[in-house]
N, C-alpha and C positions, 0 to 999 in steps of 0.2 A: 504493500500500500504506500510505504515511503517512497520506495521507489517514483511509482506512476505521480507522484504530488516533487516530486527533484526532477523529474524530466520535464514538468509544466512549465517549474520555475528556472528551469535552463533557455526553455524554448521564450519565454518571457525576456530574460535576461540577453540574448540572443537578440530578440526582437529590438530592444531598446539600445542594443549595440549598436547596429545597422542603419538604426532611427537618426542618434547620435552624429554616427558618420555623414550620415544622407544631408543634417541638419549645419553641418561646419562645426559643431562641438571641438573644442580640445579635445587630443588624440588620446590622455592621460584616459578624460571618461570613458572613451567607447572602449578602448583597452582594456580600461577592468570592469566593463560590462561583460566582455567576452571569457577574460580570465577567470571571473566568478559563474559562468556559464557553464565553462569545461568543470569548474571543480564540483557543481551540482550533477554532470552528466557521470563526471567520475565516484561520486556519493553513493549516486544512483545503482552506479555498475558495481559498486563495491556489496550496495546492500543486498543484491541478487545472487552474490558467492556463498555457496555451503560455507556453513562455520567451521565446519573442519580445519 
């Protein structure tokens, strides 16, 4: 379930990256719009690994 709610908020995160960029934002924002994107997809991908 976390997973599918870290993949929203990538896709979100994601979204306002590109928004950012589209918009002339300083590069600093979109940057760590995307950075904090990868680290919710990699959350994501971590939470779907057996605990093993």
């Amino acid at each position: 379930m976390w997973s599918v709610a870290l993949f929203g908020v990538a896709g979100l995160l994601a979204g306002g990256a590109l928004s950012f960029r589209k918009q002339g934002k300083p590069a600093w924002t979109w940057i760590a719009f995307w950075v904090l994107a990868a680290m919710a997809v990699l959350a994501a991908f971590l939470l779907t690994m057996p605990a093993s």
